[in-house]
C-alpha positions as CSV (number, residue, x, y, z in Angstrom):
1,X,97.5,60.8,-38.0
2,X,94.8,61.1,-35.4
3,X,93.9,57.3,-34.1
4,X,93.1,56.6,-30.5
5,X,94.4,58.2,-27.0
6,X,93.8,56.5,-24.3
7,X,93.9,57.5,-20.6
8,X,96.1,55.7,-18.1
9,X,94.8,56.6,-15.1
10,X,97.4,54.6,-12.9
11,X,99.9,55.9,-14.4
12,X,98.6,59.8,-15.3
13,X,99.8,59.1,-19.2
14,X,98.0,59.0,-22.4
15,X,98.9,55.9,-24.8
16,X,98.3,56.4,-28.6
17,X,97.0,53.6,-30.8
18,X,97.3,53.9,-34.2
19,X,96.0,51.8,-37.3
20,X,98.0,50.3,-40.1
21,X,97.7,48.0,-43.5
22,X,99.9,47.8,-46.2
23,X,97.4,48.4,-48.5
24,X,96.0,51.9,-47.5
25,X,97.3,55.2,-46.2
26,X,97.8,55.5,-42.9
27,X,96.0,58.6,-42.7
28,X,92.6,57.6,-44.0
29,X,93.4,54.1,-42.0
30,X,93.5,56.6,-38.2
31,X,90.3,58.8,-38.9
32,X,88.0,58.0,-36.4
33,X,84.3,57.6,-36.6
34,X,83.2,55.7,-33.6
35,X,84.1,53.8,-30.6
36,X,82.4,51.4,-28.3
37,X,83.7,48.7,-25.9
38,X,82.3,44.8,-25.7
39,X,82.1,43.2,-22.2
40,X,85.5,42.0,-21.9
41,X,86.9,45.2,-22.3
42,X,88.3,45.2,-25.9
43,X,88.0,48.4,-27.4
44,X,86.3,48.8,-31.4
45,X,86.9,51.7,-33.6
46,X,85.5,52.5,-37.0
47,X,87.5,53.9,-39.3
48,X,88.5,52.3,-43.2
49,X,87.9,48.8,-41.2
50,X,86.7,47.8,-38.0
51,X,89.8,47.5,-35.4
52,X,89.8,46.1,-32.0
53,X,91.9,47.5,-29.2
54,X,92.8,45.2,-26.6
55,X,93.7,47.3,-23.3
56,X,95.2,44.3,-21.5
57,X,98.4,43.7,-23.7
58,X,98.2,46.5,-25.9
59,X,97.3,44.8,-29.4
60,X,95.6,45.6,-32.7
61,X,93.8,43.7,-34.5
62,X,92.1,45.2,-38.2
63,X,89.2,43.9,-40.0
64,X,88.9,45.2,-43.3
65,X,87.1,44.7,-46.5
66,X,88.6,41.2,-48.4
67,X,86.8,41.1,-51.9
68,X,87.9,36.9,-51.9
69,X,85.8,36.6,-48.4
70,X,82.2,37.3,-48.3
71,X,82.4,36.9,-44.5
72,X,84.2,40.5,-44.4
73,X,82.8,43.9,-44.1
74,X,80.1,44.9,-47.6
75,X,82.3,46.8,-49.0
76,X,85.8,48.7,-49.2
77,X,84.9,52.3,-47.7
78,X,84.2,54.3,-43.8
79,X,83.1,52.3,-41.2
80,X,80.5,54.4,-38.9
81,X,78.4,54.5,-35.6
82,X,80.0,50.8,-34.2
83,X,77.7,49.9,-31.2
84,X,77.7,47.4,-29.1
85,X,74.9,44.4,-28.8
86,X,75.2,42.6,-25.7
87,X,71.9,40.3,-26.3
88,X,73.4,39.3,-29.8
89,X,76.5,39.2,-28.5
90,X,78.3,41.1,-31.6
91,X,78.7,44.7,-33.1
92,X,76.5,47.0,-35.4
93,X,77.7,49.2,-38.0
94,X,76.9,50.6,-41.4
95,X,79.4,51.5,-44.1
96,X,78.5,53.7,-47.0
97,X,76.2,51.4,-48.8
98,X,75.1,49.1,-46.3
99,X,74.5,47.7,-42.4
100,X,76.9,45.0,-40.8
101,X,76.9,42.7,-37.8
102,X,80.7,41.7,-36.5
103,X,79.9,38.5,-34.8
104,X,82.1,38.1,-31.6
105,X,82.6,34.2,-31.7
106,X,82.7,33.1,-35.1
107,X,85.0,36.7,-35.6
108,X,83.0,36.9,-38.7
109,X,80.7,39.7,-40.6
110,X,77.4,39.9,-41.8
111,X,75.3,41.6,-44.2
112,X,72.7,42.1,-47.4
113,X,75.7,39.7,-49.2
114,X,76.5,37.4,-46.5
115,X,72.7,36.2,-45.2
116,X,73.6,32.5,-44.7
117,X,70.6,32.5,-41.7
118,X,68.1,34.9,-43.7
119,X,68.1,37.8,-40.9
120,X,65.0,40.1,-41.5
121,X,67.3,43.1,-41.0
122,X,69.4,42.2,-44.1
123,X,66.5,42.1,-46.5
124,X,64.9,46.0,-46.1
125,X,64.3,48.0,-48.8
126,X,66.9,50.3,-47.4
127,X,70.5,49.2,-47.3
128,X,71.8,51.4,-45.0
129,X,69.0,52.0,-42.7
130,X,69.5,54.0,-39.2
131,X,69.8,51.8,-36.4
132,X,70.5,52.3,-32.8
133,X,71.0,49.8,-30.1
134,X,69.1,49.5,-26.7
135,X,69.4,47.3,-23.6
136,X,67.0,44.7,-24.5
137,X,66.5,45.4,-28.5
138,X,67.8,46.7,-31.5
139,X,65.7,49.2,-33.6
140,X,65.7,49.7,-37.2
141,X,64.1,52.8,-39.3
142,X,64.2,52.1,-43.0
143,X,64.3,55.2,-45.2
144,X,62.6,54.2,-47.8
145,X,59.5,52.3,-46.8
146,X,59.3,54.9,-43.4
147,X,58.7,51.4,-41.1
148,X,60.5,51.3,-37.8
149,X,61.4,48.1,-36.5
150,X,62.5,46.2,-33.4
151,X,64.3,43.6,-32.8
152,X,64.6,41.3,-30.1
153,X,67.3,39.5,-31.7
154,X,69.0,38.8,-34.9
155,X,65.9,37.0,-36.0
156,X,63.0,37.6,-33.8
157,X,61.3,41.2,-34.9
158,X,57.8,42.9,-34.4
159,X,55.8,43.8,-36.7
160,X,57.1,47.4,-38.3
161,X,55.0,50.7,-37.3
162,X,54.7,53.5,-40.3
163,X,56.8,56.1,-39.2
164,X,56.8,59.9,-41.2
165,X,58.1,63.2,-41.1
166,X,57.3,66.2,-43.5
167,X,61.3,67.0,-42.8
168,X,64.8,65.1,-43.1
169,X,65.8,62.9,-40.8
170,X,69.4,64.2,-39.9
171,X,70.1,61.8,-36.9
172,X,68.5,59.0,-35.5
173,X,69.2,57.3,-32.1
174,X,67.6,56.6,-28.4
175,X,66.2,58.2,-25.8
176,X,67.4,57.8,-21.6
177,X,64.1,55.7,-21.9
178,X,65.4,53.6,-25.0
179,X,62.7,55.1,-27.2
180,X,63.5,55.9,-30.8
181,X,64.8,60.1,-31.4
182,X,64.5,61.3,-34.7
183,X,66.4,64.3,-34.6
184,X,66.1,67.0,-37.5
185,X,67.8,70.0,-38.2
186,X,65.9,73.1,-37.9
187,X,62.4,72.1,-36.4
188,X,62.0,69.8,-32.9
189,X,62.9,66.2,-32.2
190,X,60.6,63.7,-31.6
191,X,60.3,60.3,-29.3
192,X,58.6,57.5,-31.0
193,X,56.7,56.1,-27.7
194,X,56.4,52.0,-28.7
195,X,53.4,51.3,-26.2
196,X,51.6,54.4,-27.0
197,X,52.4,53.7,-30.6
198,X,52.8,57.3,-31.3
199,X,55.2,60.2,-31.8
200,X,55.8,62.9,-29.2
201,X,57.8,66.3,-29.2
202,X,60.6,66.0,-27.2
203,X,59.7,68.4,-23.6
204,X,60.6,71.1,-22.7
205,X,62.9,71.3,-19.5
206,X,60.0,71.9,-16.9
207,X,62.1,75.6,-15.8
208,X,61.4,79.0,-16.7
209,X,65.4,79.1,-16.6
210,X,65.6,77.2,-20.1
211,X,64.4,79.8,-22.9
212,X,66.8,79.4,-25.2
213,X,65.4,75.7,-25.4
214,X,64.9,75.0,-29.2
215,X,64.2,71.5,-29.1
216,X,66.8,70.9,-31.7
217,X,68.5,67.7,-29.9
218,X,70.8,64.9,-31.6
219,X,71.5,62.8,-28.2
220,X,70.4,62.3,-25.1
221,X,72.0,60.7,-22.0
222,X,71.3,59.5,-18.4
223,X,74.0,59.4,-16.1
224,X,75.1,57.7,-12.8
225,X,72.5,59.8,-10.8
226,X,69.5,59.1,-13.5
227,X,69.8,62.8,-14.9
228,X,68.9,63.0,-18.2
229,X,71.7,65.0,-20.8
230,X,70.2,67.0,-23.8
231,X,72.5,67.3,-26.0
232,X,71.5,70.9,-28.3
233,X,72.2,72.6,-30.9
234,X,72.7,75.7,-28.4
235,X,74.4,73.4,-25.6
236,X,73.6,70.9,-23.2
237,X,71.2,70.8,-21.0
238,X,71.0,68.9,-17.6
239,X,67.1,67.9,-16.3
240,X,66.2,65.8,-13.0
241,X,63.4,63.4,-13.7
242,X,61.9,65.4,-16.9
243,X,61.4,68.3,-14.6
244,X,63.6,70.3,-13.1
245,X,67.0,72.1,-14.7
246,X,69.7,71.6,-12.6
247,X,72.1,73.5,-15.2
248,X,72.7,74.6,-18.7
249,X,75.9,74.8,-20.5
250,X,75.2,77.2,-23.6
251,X,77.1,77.5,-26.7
252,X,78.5,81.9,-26.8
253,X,77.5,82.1,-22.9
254,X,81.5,83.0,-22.0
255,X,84.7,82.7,-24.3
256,X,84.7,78.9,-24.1
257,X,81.8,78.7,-25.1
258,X,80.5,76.5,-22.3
259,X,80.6,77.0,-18.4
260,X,84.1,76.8,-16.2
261,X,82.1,74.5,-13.8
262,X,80.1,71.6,-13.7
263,X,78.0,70.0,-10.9
């Protein structure tokens, strides 16, 4: 079983929390696909189910597929990428056929089969569309129609932009700006810029220091100090206001495959 570790700091100890039901095996019930953390401090994993972690008095609480109530998750399989929504107040996620909203106060889920309010975000062409959450919205790309959407809230949406790539899409998330990365494989990311209306490459780290850039990025992160993270295909990659490389961490570079030290 794998589950989740947590860090006591206090104390210098891990804790383990691990998942269980009656119904399933416990190790399909403990692989983890994502974790996030709402603003009282509960943790949420994804896994078969949804299941909240509450730090303060150690409790678990699962919510699982329930074929008798529609208000459940869509449908009895992985639960992936649970984020977060602090203007709606509730948690994304996306199974293997579809896109879900946990709503915090009512406790209860939504989806393509449980629309009681008619949210636009329920009724794409694409069930399981990739979605990423950002401070003020929630963005949307449908697959199958190529229209990116945003959301200001459950309901409230601009109109969608016609988005397309000649490759596949492998990952699809947000930039330290909150601007749409599509990520691909073998060829560059791009930024969807929403008041230029219009895609860009993603930079290059403005240092002659950073030749092995390829481009080939699947996250990006800003930290305490406003430094932006590149996360590559060849390592990470650590830029100062777009410009300047502060340090690289290469994949192969030593037997560790990424530097001993870190700023």
């Amino acid at each position: 079983m794998q589950g989740v570790c947590r860090y006591q700091k206090k104390k210098g100890v891990f804790k383990n929390y691990f998942f269980h039901h009656p119904a399933v095996n416990d190790n399909i019930l403990n692989t983890v696909y994502g974790l996030t953390k709402d603003e009282k401090g509960n943790i949420w994993a994804s896994s078969y189910g949804l299941w909240k972690i509450n730090p303060a008095n150690d409790s678990v609480n699962g919510f699982l597929c329930n074929k008798n109530n529609v208000a459940s998750l869509s449908d009895a399989s992985g639960v992936f990428n649970v984020s977060f929504d602090k203007t709606n107040n509730g948690l994304w996620m996306h199974t293997d056929s579809a896109i879900n909203f946990f709503d915090l106060a009512t406790q209860k889920l939504f989806h393509h089969r449980h629309n009681p309010l008619q949210w636009p975000v329920f009724k794409l062409k694409d069930k399981k569309p990739f979605f990423a959450v950002a401070q003020d919205c929630f963005w949307v790309y449908d697959r199958k129609s190529e229209l990116l959407y945003r959301f200001q809230n459950k309901l409230s949406v601009s109109l969608p932009v016609h988005v397309s790539f000649p490759h596949a899409i492998s990952n699809f998330s947000l930039d330290d700006e909150d601007n749409p990365l599509f990520s691909f494989e073998l060829v560059n990311a791009q930024i969807y810029k929403w008041e230029k209306q219009k895609t860009e490459i993603l930079p290059q780290p403005g240092s002659s220091s950073a030749v092995n850039f390829s481009g080939i990025a699947h996250r990006i992160y800003k930290d305490q100090h406003k430094n932006k993270w590149l996360c590559t295909v060849e390592g990470l990659y650590v830029v100062k206001h777009d410009v300047n490389l502060l340090q690289s961490f290469l994949l192969g570079t030593d037997p560790s495959g990424f530097s001993n030290t870190i700023y």
